[in-house]
VEXDREN-2710 file (C-alpha; in Angstrom, 1 decimal):
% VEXDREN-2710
k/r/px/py/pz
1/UNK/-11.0/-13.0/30.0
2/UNK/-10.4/-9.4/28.8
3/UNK/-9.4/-8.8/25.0
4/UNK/-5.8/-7.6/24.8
5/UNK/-5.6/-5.4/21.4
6/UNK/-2.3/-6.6/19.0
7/UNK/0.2/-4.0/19.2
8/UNK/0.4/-2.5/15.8
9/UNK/3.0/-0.9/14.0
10/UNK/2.2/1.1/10.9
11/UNK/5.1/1.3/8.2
12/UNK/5.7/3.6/5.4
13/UNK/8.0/3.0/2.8
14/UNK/9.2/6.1/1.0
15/UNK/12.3/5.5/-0.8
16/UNK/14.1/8.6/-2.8
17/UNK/15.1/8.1/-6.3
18/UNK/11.8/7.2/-8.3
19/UNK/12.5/7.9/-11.8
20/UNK/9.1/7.7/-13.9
21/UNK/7.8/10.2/-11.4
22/UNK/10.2/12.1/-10.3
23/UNK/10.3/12.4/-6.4
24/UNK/7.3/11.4/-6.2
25/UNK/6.7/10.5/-2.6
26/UNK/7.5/13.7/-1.7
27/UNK/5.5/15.4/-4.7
28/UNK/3.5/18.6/-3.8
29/UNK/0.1/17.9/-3.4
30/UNK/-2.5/21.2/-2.4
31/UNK/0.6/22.8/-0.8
32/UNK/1.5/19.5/1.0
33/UNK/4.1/16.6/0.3
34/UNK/2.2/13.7/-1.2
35/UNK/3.9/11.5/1.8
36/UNK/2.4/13.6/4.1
37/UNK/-1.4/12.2/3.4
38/UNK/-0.6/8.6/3.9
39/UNK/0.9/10.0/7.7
40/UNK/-1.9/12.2/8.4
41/UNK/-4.4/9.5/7.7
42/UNK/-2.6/6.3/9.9
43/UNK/-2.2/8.9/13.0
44/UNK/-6.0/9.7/12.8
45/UNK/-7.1/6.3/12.3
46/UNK/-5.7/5.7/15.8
47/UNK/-5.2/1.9/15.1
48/UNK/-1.1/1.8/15.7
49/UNK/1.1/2.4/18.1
50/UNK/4.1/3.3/16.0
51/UNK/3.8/5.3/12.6
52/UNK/7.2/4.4/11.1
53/UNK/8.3/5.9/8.0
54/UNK/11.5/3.7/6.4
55/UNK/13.4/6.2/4.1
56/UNK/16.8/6.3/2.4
57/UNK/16.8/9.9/2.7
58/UNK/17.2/12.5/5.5
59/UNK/15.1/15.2/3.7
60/UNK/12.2/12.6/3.2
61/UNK/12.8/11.4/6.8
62/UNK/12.4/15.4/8.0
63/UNK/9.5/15.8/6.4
64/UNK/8.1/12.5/7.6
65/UNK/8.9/13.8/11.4
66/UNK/7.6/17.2/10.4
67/UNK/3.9/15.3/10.0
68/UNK/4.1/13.0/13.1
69/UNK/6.1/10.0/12.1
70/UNK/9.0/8.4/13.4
71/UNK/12.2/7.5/11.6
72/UNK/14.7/5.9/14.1
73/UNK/17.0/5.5/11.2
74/UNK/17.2/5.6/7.1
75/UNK/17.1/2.8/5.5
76/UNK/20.7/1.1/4.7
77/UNK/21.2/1.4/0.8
78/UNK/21.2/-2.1/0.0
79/UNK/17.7/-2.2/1.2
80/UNK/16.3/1.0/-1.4
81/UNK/17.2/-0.4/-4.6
82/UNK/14.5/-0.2/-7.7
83/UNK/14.6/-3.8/-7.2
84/UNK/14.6/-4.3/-3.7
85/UNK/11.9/-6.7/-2.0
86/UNK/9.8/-5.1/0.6
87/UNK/10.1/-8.8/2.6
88/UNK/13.8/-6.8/2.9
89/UNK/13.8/-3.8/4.6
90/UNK/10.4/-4.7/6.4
91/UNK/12.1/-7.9/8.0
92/UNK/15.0/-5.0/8.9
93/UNK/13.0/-2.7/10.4
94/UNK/11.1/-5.3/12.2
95/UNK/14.4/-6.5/13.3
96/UNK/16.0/-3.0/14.4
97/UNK/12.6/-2.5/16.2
98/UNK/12.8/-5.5/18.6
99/UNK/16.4/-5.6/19.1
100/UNK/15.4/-1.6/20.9
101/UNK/13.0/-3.7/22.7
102/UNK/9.7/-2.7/20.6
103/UNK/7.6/-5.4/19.8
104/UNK/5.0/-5.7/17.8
105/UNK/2.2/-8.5/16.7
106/UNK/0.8/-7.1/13.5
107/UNK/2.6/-4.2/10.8
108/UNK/0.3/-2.6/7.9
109/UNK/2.6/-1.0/5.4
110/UNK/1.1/1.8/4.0
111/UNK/2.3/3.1/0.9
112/UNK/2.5/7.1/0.4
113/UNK/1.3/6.6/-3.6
114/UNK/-2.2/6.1/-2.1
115/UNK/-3.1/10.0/-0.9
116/UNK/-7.0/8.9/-1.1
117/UNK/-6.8/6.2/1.7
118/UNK/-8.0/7.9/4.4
119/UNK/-8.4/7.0/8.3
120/UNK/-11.4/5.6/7.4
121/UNK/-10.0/3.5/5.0
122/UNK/-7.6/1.8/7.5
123/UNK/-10.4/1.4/10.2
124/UNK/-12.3/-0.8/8.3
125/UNK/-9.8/-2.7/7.1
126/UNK/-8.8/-3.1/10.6
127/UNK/-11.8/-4.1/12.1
128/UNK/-12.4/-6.5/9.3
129/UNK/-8.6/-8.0/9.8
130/UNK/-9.3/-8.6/13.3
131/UNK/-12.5/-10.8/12.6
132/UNK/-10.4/-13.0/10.6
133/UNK/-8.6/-15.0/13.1
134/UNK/-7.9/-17.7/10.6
135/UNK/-5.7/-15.4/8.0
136/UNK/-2.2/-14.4/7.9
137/UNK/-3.3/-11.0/6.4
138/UNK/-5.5/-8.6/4.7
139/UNK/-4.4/-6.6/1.0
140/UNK/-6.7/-4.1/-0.7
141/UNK/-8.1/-5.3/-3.8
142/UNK/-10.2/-3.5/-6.6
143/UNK/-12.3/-5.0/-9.8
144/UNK/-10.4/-5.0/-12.5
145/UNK/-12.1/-2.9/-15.7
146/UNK/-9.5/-4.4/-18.1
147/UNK/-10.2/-8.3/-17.6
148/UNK/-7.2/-10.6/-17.9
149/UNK/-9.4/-13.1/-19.9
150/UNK/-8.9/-10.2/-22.7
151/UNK/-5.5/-9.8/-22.4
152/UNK/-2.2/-11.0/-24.8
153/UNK/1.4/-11.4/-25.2
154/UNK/3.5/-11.4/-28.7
155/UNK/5.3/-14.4/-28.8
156/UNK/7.4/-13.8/-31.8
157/UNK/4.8/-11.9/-34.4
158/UNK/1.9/-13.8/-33.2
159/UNK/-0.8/-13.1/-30.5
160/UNK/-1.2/-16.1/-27.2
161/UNK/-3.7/-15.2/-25.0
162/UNK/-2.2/-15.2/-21.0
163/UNK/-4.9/-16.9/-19.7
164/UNK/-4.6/-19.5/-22.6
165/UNK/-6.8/-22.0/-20.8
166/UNK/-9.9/-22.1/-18.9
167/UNK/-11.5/-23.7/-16.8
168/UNK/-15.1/-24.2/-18.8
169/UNK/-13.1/-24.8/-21.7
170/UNK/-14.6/-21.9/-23.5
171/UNK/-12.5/-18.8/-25.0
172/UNK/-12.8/-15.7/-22.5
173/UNK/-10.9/-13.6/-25.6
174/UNK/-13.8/-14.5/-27.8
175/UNK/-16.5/-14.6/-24.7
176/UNK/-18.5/-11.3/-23.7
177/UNK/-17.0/-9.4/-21.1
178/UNK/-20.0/-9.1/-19.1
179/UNK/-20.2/-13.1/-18.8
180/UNK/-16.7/-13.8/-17.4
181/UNK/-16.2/-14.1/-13.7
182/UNK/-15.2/-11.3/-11.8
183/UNK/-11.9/-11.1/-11.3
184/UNK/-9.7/-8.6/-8.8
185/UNK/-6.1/-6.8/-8.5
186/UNK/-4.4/-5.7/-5.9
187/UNK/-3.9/-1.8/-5.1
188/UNK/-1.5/-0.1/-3.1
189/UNK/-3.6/1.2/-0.6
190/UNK/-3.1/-1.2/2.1
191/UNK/-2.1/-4.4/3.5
192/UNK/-2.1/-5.6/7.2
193/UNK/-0.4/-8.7/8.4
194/UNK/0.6/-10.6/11.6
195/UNK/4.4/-10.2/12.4
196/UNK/4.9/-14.1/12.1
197/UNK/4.4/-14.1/8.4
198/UNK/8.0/-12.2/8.4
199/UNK/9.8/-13.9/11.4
200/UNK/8.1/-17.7/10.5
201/UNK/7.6/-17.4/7.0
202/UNK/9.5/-14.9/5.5
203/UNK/6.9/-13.1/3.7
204/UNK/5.0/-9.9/4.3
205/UNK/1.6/-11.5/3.6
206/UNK/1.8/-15.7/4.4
207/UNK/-0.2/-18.3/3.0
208/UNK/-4.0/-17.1/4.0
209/UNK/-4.7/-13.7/2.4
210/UNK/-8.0/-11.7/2.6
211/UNK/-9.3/-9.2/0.2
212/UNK/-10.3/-5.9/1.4
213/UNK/-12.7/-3.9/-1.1
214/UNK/-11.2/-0.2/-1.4
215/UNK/-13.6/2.2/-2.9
216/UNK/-13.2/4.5/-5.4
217/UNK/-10.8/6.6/-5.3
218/UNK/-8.7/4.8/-2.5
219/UNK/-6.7/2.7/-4.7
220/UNK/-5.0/5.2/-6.7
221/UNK/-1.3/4.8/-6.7
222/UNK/0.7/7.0/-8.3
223/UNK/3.4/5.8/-10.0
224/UNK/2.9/7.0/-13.4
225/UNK/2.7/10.6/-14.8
226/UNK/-0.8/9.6/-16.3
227/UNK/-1.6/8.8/-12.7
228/UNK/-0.5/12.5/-11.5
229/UNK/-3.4/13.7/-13.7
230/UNK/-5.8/11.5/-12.7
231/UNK/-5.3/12.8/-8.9
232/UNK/-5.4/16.2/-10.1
233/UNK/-8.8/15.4/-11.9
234/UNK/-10.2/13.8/-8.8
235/UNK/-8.9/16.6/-6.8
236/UNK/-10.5/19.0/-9.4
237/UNK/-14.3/17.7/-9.7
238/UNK/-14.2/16.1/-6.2
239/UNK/-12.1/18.1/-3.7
240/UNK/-14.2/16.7/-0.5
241/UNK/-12.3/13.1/-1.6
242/UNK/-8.6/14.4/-0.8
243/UNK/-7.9/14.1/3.0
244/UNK/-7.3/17.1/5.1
245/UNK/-4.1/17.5/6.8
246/UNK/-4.0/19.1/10.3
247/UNK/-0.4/20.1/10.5
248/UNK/0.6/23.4/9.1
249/UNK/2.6/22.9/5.6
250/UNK/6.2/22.4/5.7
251/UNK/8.9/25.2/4.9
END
């Protein structure tokens, strides 16, 4: 019986209107938008069949053409809130998509933040998806260097731990760092998923979610000004680690 690949649609949210950064989808990065890595690298991977960019605006969405992606239509305003869930305008688009008669068994959204996830990046997550029959999809996780066991909240004047109980019954506030379990967060670098989680469940990720290890620096996200410098530092000391972009800049 011959192996019929899942058609794949790659989506790339890049909503205008970002206020602790400033425009920062669009932000110029080494004389290129910062949107336009995050295109670049899901049409070299060569793992979709559909680059999608879902934007509120027509400048993003002519830029987004401008490097190789489509945008059949911005994204209706309800959908680009601050608060807006992406179950929302992903279960739109998916929507819009098949009612033009484009189907599709598995979306990854890719977020433009991540400018260090290259083609690479997405091809191993890939292949490692698609040895996981069993789960609904894959995120990109990274160790965390600030454990949670460490962490507080102020209720009233006084300190309460979040993780206020444990399993061993010991105190991870009071315990060595090096001696509590590892523990991981999610990035923005990727996530993959099977289209059913959205149509059946109504969730971009289901029940059974698999962890895929990005390397550093592939799950930067920048969302912060502090992470604006840390890009430029990474750019600065290791400029082989920023992705190349084949298209000539935009005007």
């Amino acid at each position: 019986m011959s192996h019929i690949r899942p058609r794949t649609l790659c989506l790339i949210p890049a909503r205008s209107g970002s206020k602790r950064v400033p425009n920062k989808n669009i932000l110029d990065v080494n004389g290129h938008p910062l949107l336009a890595y995050t295109i670049s690298a899901a049409v070299e991977s060569g793992v979709f069949d559909s680059v999608v960019v879902s934007t509120d605006s027509e400048n993003y969405a002519n830029i987004a053409r401008h490097y190789g992606a489509e945008v059949p239509f911005l994204r209706p305003a309800e959908f680009a809130e601050d608060s807006s869930p992406d179950i929302e305008w992903v279960a739109f688009t998916l929507g819009w998509l098949s009612s033009h008669e484009r189907q599709f068994d598995l979306f990854s959204i890719l977020r433009p933040t991540s400018p260090f996830r290259t083609a690479s990046t997405i091809q191993r997550a890939m292949r490692q998806f698609s040895l996981a029959d069993y789960a609904d999809s894959i995120r990109a996780v990274e160790l965390c260097t600030q454990h949670p066991g460490k962490m507080w909240r102020f209720l009233d004047d006084l300190l309460v731990p979040v993780l206020a109980v444990q399993p061993e019954g010991t105190q991870w506030f009071s315990s060595p760092t090096q001696s509590l379990p590892e523990v991981w967060v999610q990035n923005a670098s990727l996530e993959i998923a099977r289209v059913r989680c959205v149509t059946d469940q109504n969730s971009i990720s289901g029940s059974k979610i698999i962890g895929f290890k990005t390397q550093f620096p592939e799950g930067i996200d920048i969302n912060l000004p502090e992470d604006v410098l840390l890009m430029k530092n990474v750019i600065g000391k290791f400029p082989h680690l920023m992705p190349t972009i084949s298209v000539d800049p935009i005007n």
